[in-house]
C-alpha positions as CSV (number, residue, x, y, z in Angstrom):
1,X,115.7,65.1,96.1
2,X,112.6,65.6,97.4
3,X,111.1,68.8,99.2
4,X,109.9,68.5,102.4
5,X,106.1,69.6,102.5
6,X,106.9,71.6,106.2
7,X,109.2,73.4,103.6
8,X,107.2,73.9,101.0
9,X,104.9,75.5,103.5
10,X,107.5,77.4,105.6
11,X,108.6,79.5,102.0
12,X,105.1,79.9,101.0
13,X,104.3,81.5,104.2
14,X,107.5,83.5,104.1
15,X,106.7,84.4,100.4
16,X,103.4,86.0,101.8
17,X,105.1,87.7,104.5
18,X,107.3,89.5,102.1
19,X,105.2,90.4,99.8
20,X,102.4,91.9,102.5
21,X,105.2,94.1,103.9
22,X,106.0,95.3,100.0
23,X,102.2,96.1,99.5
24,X,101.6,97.7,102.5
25,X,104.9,100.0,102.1
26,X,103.4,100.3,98.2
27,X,100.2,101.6,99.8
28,X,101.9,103.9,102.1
29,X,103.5,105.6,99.2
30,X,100.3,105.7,97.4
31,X,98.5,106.8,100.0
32,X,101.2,109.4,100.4
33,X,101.2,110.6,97.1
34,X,96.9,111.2,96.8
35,X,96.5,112.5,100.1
36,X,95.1,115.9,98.6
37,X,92.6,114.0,96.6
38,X,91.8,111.2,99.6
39,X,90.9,114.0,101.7
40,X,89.0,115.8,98.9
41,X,87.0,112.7,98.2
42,X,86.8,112.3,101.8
43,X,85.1,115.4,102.3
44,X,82.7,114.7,99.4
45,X,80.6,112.1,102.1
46,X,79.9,114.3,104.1
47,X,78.6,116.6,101.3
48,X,75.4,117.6,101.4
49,X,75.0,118.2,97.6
50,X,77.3,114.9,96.6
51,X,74.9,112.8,98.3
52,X,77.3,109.8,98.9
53,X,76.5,109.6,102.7
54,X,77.1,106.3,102.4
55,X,80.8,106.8,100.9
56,X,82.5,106.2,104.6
57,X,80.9,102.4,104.4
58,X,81.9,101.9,100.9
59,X,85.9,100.5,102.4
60,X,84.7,99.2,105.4
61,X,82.2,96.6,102.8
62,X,85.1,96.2,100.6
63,X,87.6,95.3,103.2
64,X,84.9,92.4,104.5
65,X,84.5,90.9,101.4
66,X,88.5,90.3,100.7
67,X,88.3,89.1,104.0
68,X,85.9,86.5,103.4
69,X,87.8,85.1,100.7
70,X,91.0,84.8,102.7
71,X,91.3,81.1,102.4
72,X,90.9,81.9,98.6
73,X,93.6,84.4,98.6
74,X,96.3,82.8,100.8
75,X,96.5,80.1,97.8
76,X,97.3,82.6,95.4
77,X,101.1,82.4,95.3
78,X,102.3,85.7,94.5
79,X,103.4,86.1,90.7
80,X,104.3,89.6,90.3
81,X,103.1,91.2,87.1
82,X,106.0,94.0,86.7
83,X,105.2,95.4,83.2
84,X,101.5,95.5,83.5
85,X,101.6,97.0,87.2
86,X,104.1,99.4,86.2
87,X,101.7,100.5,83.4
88,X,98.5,101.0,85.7
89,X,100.7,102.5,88.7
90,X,101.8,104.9,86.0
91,X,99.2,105.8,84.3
92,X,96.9,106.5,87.4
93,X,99.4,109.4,88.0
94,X,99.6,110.5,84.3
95,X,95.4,110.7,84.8
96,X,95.7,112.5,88.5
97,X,97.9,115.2,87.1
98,X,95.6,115.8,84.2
99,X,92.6,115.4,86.5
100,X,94.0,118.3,88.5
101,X,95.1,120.4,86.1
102,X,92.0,120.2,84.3
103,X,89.8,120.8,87.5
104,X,87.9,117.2,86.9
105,X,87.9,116.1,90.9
106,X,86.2,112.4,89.4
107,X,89.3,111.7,86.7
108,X,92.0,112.7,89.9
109,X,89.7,110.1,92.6
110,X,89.4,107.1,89.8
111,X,93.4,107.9,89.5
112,X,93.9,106.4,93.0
113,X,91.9,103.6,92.2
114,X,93.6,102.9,88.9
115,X,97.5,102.9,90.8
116,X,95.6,100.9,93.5
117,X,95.2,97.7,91.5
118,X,98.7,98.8,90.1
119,X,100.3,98.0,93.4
120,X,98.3,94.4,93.6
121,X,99.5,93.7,90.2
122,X,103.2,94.9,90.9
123,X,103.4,92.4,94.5
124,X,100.9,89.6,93.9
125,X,100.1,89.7,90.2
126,X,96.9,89.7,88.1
127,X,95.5,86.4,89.2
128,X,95.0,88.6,92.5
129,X,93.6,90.8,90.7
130,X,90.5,88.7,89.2
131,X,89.8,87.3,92.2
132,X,90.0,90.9,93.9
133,X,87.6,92.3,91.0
134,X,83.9,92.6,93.1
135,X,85.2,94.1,96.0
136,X,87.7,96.4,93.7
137,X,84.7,97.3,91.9
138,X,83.0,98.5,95.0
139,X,85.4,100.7,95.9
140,X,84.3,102.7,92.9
141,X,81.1,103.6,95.0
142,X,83.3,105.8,96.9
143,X,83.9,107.8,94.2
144,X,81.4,110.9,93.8
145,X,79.7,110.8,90.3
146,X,80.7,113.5,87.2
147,X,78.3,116.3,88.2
148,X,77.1,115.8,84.6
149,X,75.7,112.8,85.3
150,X,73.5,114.3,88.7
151,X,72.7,117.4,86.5
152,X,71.2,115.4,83.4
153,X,69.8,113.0,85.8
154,X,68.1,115.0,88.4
155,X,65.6,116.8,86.4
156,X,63.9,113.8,85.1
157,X,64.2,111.9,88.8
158,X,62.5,115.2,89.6
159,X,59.5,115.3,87.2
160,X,59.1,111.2,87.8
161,X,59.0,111.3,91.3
162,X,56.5,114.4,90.8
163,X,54.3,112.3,88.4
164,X,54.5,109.5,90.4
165,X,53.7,110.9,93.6
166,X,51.0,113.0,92.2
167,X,48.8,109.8,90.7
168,X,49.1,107.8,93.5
169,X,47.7,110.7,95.8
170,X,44.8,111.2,93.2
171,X,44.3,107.3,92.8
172,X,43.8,107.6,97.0
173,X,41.4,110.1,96.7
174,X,43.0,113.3,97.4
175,X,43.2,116.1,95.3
176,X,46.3,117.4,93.9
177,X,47.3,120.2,91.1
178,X,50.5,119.3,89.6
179,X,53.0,121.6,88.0
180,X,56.6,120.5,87.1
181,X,57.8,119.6,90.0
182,X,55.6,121.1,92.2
183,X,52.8,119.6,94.1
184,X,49.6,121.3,95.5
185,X,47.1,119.9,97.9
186,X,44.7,121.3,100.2
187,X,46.4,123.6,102.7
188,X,50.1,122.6,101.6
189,X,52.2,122.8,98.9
190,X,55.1,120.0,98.0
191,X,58.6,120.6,96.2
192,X,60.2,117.9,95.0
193,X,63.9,119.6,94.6
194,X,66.9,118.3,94.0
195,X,67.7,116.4,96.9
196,X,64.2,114.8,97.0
197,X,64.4,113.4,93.4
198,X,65.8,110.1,94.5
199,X,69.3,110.7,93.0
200,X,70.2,110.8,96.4
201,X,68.7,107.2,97.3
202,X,70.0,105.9,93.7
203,X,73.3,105.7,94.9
204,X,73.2,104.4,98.1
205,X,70.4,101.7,96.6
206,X,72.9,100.8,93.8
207,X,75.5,100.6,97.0
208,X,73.1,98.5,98.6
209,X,72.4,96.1,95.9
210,X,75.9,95.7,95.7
211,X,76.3,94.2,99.2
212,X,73.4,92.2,98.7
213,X,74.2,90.4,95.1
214,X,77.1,89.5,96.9
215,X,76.4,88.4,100.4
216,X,72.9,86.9,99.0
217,X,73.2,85.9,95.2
218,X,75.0,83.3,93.6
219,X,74.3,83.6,90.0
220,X,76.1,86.6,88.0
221,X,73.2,86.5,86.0
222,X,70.6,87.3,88.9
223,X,73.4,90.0,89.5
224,X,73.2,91.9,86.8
225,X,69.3,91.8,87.2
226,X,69.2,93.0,90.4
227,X,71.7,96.2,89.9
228,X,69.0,96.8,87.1
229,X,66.1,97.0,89.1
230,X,68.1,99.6,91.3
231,X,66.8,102.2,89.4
232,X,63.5,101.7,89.6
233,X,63.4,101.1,92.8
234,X,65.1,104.4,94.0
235,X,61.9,106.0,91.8
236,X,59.5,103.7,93.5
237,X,61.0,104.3,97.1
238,X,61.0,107.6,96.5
239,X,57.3,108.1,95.0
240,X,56.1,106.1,98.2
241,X,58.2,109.3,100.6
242,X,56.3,111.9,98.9
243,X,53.1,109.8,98.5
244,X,53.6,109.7,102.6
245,X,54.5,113.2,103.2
246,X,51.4,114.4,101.4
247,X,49.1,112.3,103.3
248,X,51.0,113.2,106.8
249,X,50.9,116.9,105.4
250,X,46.7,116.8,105.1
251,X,46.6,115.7,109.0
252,X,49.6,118.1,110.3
253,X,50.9,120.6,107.5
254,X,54.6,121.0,110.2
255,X,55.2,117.0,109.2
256,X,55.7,118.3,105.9
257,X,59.0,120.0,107.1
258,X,61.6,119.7,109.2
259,X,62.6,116.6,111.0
260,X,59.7,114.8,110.1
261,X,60.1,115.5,106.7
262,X,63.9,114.1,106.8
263,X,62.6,111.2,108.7
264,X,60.3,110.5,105.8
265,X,63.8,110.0,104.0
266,X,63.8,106.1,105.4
267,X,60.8,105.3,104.0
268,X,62.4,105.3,100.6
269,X,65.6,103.1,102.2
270,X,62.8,101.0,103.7
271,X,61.0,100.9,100.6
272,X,63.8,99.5,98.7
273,X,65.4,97.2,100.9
274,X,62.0,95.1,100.4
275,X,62.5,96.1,96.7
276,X,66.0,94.0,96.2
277,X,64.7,90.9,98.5
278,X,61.7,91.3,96.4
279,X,63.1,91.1,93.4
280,X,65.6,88.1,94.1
281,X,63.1,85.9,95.3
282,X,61.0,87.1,92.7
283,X,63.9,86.1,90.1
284,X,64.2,83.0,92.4
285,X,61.3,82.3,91.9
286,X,61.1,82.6,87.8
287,X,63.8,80.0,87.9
288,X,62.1,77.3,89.4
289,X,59.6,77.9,86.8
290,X,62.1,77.5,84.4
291,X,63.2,74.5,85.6
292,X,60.5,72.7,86.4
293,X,59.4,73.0,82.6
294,X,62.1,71.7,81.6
295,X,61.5,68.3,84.0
């Protein structure tokens, strides 16, 4: 006997129903369960010294681009995976235990992340899953990097930007006496510390390439390219701030400090949000080449 497609429609519907009330109770739980480690990582965006200002956007992005695929998503019956759900769910609380009691804040914050996808595999299955996996993969950009990583990075973002900064001055004509990371021109003096290195920008440009590969570019290949480039476009962003601070500083030495000095800080967002568009059309651009050879 035949189904009717009304009721084929009416259980699908129903299906979805159920299973959204289970994954949001799921996520309660969850949510339950980390709260000491949400609020820690939380806390971390509004850090000074974690740099991950732009953590707070990081779900709100995430959030969007499920929602753009809901048309997508709705067609994914839900096909629990129990065994493999179970193991992830799991094993993200095996790793925030050991996270904690070992004192490693980033093994505890990728925990929640781990038992997150546990709970879409456990209600709608892995299929969900892959077609979850860029916006899931953002969500990792709310996580504060290993302090390892800053500390092995920031020294040589620090000498960079310094060199940088320092031969484009000269190549403009003004004299400057490098040492380390230290700049000297007439009448001022710039440090490039820590926060000025560009690991700061790094992040947030690697944040912003994500949004952009996927609101913008189609291919994965172009992807990959562009998430590349982000590195050396934080340096170059960041050599043009202190290239501009100098220069502002011979005119006014107070623009070297203070408000002006943090307002200095867009050039380097400025800088490389041109740097991305740049680079796609530039890789657009490479393509047609390509292809036109080939005609």
């Amino acid at each position: 006997m035949a189904i009717p497609l009304e009721h084929k429609a009416a259980t699908g519907a129903t299906a979805h129903t159920v299973s959204a009330i289970q994954f949001v109770a799921l996520d309660a739980l969850l949510i339950a369960a980390f709260w000491p480690v949400l609020v820690s990582m939380y806390g971390s965006w509004f850090d000074e010294r974690s740099y991950m200002e732009h953590g707070i956007l990081v779900i709100p992005a995430a959030a969007y681009m499920a929602w753009a695929k809901r048309d997508r998503l709705a067609a994914i019956s839900p096909q629990p995976s129990l065994w493999i759900g179970m193991i992830l769910v799991a094993g993200g609380a095996l790793q925030a235990m050991l996270g904690t009691l070992g004192m490693w804040v980033w093994v505890s914050r990728m925990a929640f992340l781990v038992s997150f996808v546990g709970c879409i595999a456990l209600v709608y299955g892995v299929r969900m899953i892959k077609e979850l996996v860029y916006p899931l993969c953002t969500l990792i950009l709310m996580v504060a990097p290993p302090n390892f990583v800053f500390e092995r990075l920031t020294l040589g973002l620090q000498l960079l930007a310094s060199r940088l900064g320092a031969d484009v001055l000269e190549a403009l004509g003004y004299s400057v006496l490098r040492e380390g990371n230290v700049l000297e021109m007439v009448g001022i003096k710039l440090s490039v510390e820590e926060a000025c290195s560009g690991i700061r920008s790094l992040v947030a440009i690697v944040f912003m390439c994500v949004l952009y590969n996927y609101f913008f570019v189609e291919k994965k290949s172009m992807r990959i390219w562009i998430l590349l480039f982000a590195i050396p476009i934080a340096i170059l962003g960041n050599a043009v701030r202190i290239v501009a601070t100098g220069i502002a500083g011979q005119y006014n030495h107070d623009w070297v400090s203070g408000g002006t000095h943090e307002a200095f800080g867009y050039v380097s967002v400025v800088v490389a949000a041109l740097g991305c568009i740049g680079v796609h059309m530039g890789l657009l651009r490479l393509e047609k080449m390509r292809e036109a050879r080939h005609v």
